[in-house]
C-alpha positions in Angstrom: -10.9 -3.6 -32.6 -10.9 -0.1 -31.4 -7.5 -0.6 -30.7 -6.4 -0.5 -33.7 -9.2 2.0 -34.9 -7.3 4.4 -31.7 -3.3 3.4 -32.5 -4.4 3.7 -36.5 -5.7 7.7 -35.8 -2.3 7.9 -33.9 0.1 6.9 -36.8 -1.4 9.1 -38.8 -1.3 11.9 -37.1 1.7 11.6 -36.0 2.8 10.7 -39.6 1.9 13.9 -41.0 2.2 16.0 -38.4 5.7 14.8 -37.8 7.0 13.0 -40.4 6.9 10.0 -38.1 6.7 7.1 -39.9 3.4 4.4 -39.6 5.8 1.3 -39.2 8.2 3.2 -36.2 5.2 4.0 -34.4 3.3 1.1 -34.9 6.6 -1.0 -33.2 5.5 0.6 -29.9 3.6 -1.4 -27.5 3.3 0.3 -23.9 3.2 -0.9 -20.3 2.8 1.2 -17.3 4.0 0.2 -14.0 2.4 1.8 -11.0 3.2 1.3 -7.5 1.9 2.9 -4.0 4.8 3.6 -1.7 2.8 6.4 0.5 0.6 4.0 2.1 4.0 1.8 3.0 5.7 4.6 4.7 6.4 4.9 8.7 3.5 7.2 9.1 1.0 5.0 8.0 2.0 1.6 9.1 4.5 2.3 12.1 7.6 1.4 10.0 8.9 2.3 6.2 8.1 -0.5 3.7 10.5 -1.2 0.9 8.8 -3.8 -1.0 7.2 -1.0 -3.5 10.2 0.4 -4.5 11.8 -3.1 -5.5 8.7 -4.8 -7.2 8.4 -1.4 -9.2 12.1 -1.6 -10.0 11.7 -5.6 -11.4 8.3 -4.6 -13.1 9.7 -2.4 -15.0 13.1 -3.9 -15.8 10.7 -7.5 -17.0 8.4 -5.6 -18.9 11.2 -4.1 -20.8 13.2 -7.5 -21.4 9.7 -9.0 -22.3 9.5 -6.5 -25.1 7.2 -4.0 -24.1 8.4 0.1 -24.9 8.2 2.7 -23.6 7.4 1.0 -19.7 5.5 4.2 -18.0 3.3 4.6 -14.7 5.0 6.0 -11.4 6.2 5.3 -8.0 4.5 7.2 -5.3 2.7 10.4 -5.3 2.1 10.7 -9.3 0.5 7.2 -9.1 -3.1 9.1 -9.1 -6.4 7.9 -10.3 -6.5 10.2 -13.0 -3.1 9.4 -14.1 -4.1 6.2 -14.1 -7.2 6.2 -15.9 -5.6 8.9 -18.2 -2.9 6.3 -19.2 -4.4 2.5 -19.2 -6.0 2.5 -23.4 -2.5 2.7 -25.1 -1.5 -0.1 -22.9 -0.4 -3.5 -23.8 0.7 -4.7 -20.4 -0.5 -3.4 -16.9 1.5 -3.7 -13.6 0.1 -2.7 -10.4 1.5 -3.1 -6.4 -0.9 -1.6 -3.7 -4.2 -2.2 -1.2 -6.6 -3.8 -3.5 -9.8 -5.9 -2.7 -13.5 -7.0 -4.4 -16.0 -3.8 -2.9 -19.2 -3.7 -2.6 -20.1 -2.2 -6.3 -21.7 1.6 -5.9 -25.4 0.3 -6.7 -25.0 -1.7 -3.8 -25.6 -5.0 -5.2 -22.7 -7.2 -6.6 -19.1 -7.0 -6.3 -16.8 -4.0 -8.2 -13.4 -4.3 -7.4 -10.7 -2.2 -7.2 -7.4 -0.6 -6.4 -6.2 2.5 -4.4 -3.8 5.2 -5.8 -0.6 6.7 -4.3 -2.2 8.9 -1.6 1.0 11.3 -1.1 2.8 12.3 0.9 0.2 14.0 4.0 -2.0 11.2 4.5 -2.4 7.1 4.2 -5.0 5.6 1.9 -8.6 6.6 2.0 -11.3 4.3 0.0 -13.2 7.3 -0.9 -10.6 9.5 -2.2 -8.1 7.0 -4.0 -10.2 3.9 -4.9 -9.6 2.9 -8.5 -13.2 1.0 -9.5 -12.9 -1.5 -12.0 -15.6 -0.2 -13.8 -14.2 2.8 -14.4 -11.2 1.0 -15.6 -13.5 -0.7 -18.0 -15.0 2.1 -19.3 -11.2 4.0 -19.7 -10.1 0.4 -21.5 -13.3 0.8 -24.1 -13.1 -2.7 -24.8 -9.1 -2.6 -26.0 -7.6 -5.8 -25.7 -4.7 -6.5 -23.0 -1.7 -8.8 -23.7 -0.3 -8.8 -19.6 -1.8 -7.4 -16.6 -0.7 -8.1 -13.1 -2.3 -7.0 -9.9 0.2 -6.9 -7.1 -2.1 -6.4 -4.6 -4.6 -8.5 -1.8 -7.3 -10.7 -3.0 -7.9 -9.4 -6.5 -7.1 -13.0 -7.5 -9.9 -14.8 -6.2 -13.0 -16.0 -8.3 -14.8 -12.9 -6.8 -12.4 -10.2 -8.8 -14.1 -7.9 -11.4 -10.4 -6.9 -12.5 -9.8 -9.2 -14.9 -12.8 -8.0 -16.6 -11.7 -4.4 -16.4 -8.8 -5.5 -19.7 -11.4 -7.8 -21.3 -9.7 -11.2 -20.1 -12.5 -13.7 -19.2 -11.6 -15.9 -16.1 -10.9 -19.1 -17.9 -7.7 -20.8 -18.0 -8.6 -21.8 -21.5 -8.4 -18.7 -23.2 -7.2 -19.0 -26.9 -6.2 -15.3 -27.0 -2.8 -13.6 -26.2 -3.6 -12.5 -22.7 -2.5 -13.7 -19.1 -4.1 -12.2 -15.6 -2.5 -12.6 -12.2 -3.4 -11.9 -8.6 -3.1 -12.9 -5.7 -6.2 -14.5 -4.0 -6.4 -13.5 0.0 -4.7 -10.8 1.9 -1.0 -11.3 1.2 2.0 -10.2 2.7 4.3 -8.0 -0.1 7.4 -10.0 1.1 5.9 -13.0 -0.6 4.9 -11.1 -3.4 8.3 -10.0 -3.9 9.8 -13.7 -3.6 6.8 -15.0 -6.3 7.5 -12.4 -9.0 11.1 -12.7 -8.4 11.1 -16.6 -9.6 8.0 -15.2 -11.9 10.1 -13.2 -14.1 13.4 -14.9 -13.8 11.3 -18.2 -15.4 9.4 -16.3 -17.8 12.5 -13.4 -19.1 14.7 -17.2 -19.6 14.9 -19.3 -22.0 14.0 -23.4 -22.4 17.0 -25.8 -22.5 16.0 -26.3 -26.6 15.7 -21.8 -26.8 12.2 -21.6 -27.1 10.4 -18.7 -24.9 8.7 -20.1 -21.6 5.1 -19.5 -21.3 3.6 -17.3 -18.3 1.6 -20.0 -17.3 5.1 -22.0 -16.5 6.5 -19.2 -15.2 3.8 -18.8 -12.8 3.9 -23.1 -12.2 7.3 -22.5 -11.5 7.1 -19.8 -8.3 4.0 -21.0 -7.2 5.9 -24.1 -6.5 9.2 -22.7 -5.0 7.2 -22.5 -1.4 8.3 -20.6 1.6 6.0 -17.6 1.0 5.1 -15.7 4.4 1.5 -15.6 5.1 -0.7 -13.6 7.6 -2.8 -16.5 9.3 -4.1 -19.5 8.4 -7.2 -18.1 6.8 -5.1 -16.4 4.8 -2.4 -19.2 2.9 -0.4 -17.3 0.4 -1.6 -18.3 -2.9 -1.5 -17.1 -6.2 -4.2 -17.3 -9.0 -4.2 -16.4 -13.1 -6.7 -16.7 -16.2 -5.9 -16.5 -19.5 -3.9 -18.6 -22.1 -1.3 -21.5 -21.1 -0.3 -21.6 -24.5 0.8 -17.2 -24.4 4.7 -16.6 -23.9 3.6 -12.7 -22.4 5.6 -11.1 -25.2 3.9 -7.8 -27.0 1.6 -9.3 -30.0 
């Protein structure tokens, strides 16, 4: 996999260039956590949103139980497109909350779907200056393999998403690989997002009356069933949606 070909070059060099040694750096399996919190400020939506802050906080903190190290990304105005594709290949698990939706691809025919960047602190989100294609996360992943990715966002669950695609995970829910995708699959309130990965990761970082580690796929059972998630309208039910392996507890491979 060029995954290994890309980590393999790394331990090396960092094994003679520093002493490092091969089996402390091949122990390391990153996550990056991103979250927009510009676009959820009073200036852009008439009142300050705390949501980002909290379900950055609990991404991070879940990441880290589930095993993952070091846990990077950003909160806010360093959340950029180039930080991000700068950032995703080393990854084993990728967290994002902010606007996303399934675009129109550039070509004009079919669907590319993607996510915005922080836009700072002097203006709100713009497509054309902060959209994050999933093709060009594609091309920035090279074909790695992805353990855990999780798109906080609106509608980049739904059977039109090219995300999934982006970290190589096909959108099965029979997938014999180590590899989980969720989203969320119409537009969707960040309250209920909040409540769902709350009972998410409380499921999944616990442990089964007989100790064995839960699956994501139970974890997600679990606060998909909990209910009382806030919705927009009735065209819009809060519903979540994943692809991947049942069978994959979400720890680091």
């Amino acid at each position: 996999m060029k995954r290994a070909r890309t980590l393999l070059v790394s331990v090396l060099l960092a094994a003679s260039a520093l002493g490092a040694t091969a089996q402390g750096a091949l122990a390391a399996y990153r996550a990056d956590v991103w979250s927009n919190s510009n676009s959820f400020t009073s200036r852009c939506l008439g009142f300050t949103d705390t949501y980002p802050q909290r379900l950055y906080s609990l991404a991070r903190s879940q990441l880290l139980a589930l095993g993952y190290s070091p846990v990077g990304g950003a909160l806010g105005a360093s959340f950029t497109r180039s930080a991000f594709l700068n950032n995703v290949l080393p990854d084993w698990a990728v967290y994002a909350h902010t606007h996303g939706d399934n675009y129109r691809a550039a070509s004009g025919s079919g669907t590319d779907s993607a996510i915005l960047a922080d836009p700072g602190t002097s203006r709100c989100s713009s497509f054309s200056l902060d959209a994050i294609r999933s093709s060009a996360i594609r091309a920035a992943t090279a074909g790695a393999p992805y353990n855990l990715v999780i798109m906080s966002t609106c509608r980049l669950g739904s059977s039109s998403s090219t995300m999934p695609a982006a970290f190589q995970i096909e959108k099965v829910k029979n997938s014999t690989q180590r590899e989980f995708y969720l989203g969320y699959v119409n537009l969707t309130y960040d309250s209920a997002q909040l409540r769902f990965e709350q009972a998410f990761w409380s499921y999944l970082n616990s442990t089964s009356l007989l100790g064995f580690h839960r699956t994501v796929y139970e974890a997600f059972t679990y606060a998909a069933g909990i209910g009382g998630y806030e919705a927009p309208n009735s065209a819009n039910p809060f519903q979540a949606n994943w692809w991947g392996n049942p069978y994959y507890d979400g720890r680091p491979q």
